[in-house]
C-alpha positions as CSV (number, residue, x, y, z in Angstrom):
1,X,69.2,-117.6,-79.1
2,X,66.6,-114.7,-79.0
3,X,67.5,-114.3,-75.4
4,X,71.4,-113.4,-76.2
5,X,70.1,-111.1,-79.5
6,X,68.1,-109.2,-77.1
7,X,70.9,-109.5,-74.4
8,X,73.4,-107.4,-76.9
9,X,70.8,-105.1,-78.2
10,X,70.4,-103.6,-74.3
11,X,74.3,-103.8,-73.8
12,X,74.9,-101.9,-77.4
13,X,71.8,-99.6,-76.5
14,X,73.0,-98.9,-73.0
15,X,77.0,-98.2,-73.8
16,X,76.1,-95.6,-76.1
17,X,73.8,-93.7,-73.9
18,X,77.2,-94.2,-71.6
19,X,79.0,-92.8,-74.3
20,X,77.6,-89.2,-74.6
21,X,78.7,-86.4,-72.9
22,X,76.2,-83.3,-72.4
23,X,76.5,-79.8,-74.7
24,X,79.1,-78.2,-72.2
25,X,81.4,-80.2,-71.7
26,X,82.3,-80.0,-75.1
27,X,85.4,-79.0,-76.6
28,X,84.9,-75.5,-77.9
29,X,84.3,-76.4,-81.8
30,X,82.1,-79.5,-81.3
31,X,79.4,-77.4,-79.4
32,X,78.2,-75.7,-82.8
33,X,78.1,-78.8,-85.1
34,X,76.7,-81.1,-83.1
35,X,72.4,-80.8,-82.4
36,X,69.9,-83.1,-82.9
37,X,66.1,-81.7,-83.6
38,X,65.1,-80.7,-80.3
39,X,68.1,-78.6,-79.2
40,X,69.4,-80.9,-76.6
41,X,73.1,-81.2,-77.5
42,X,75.0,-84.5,-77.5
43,X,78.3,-86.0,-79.1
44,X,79.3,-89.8,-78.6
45,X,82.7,-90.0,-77.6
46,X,85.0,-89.1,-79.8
47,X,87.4,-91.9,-81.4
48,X,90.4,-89.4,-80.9
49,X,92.2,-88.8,-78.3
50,X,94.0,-85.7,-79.6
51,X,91.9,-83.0,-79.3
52,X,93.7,-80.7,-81.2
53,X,93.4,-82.7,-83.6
54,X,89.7,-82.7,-83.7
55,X,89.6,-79.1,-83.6
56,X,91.9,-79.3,-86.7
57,X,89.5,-81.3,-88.4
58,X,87.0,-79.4,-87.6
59,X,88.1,-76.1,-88.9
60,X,89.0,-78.2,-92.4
61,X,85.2,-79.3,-92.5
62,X,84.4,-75.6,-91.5
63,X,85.6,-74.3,-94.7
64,X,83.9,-77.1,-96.8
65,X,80.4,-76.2,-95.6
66,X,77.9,-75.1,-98.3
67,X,75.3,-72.4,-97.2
68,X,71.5,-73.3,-97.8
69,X,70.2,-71.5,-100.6
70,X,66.5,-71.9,-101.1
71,X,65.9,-73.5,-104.5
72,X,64.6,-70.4,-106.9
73,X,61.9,-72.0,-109.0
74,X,59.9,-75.3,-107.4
75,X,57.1,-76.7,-108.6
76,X,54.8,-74.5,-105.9
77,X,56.0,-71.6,-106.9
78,X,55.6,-72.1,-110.6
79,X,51.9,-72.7,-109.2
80,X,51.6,-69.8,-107.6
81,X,53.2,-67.3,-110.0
82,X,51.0,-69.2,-112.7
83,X,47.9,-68.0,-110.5
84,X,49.3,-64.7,-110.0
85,X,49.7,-64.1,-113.7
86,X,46.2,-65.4,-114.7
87,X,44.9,-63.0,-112.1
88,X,47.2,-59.8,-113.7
89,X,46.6,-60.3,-117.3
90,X,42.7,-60.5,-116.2
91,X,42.6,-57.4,-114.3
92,X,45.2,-56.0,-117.5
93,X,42.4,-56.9,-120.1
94,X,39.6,-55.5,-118.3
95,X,41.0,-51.9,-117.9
96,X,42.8,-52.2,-121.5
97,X,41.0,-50.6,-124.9
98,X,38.2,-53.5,-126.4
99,X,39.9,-53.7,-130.0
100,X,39.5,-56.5,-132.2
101,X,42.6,-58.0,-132.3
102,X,44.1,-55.8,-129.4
103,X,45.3,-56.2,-126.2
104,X,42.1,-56.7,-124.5
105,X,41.8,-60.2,-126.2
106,X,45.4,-61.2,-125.9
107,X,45.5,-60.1,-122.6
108,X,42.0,-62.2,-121.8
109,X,43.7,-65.0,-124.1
110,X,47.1,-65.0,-121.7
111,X,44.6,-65.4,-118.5
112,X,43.1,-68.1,-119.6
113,X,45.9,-69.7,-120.3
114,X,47.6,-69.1,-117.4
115,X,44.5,-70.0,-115.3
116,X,44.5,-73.9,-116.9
117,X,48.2,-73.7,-116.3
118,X,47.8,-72.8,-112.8
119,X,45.1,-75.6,-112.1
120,X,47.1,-78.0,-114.1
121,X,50.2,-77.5,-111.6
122,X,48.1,-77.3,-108.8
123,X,46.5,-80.7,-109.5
124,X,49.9,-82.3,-109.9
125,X,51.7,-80.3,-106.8
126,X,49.0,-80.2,-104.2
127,X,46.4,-82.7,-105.8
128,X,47.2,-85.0,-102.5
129,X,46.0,-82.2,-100.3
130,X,42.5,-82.2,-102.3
131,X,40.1,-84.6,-100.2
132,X,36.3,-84.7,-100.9
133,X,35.5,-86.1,-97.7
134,X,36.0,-82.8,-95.7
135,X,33.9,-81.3,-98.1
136,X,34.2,-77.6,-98.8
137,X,35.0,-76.5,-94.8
138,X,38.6,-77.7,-96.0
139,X,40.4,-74.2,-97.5
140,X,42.5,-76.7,-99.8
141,X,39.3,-77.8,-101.3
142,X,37.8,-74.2,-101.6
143,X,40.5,-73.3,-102.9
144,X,40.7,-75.7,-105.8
145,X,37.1,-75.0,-106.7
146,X,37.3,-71.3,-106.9
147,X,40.1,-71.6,-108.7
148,X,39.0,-73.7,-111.5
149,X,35.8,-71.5,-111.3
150,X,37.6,-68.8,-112.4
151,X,39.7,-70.1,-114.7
152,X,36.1,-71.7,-116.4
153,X,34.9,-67.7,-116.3
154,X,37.9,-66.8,-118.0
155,X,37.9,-69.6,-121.0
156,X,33.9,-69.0,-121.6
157,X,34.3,-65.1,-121.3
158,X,37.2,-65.9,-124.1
159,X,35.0,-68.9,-126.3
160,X,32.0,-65.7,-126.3
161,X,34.4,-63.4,-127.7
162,X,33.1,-59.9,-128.7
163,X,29.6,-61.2,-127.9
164,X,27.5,-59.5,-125.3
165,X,27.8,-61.1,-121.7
166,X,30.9,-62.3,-121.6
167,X,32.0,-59.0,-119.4
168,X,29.8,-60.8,-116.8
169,X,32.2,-64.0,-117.1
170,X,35.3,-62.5,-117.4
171,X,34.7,-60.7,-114.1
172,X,33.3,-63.5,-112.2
173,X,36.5,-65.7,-113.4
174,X,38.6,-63.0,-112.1
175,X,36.5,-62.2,-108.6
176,X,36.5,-66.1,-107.9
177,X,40.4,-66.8,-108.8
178,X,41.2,-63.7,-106.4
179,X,38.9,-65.2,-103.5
180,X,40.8,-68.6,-104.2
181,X,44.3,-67.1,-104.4
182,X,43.7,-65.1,-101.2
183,X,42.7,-67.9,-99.5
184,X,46.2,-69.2,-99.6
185,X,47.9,-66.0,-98.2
């Protein structure tokens, strides 16, 4: 019994490999629609005999063929643009007037917010890639941990508030999320 399973599997294996014909000896429209990974072009024989036919077909599908459009907003990009937008609104607030209640400490307020955001959607987009067993000489791992550095400067240099030193946090939030960001580029 396995002998005659294993029989027809090399018959059906074997009359397929039979069955294709190389790249140019293709009618005209079958040579563009037909490729496989590696660029070597095959087509198993074709059921039809009328090959006008097939080219008629093949003109139909032609016109139904939906062009790739890369998706606009995926769950790495939200990542990245949240990281990008932490980094902006801290550089914003360091150059804007210190206020009470001005833009300096919305702007610091929109970092840090953006910052937990972006290590939030890191963690769930790329958490996978984060592996302690490579240690730090892995850039996914750097990355991660100057990341969340600098979003940890940017929430103390927030929780001190108008206090002295948290200058000295802000900026180190900032200088480590744009060593970690640039890592990635």
């Amino acid at each position: 019994m396995v002998s005659k399973i294993l029989w027809t599997l090399i018959l059906l294996i074997s009359t397929t490999v039979a069955m294709a014909e190389e790249r140019s000896q293709l009618p005209e429209p079958w040579r563009y629609y037909i490729q496989d990974n590696d660029d070597s072009w095959l087509m198993l024989a074709m059921a039809e005999d009328d090959q006008d036919k097939v080219i008629a077909t093949m003109a139909e599908r032609e016109e139904d063929i939906v062009p790739y459009r890369p998706r606009t907003l995926t769950g790495n990009k939200i990542h990245k643009y949240l990281g990008i937008g932490s980094m902006v609104a801290a550089l914003l607030s360091a150059i804007s007037p210190k206020e009470h209640d001005g833009a300096h400490e919305y702007l610091a307020d929109a970092a840090a917010g953006l910052g937990v955001g972006a290590v939030l959607t890191g963690l769930v987009f790329h958490g996978e890639e984060i592996e302690l067993k490579n240690g730090f000489s892995d850039p996914d791992n750097l990355h991660a941990l100057l990341t969340t550095v600098g979003t940890l400067g940017y929430i103390l240099a927030v929780d001190e508030g108008g206090e002295s030193g948290h200058a000295g946090l802000g900026a180190g939030g900032a200088i480590s999320m744009l060593i970690g960001i640039k890592m990635t580029w």
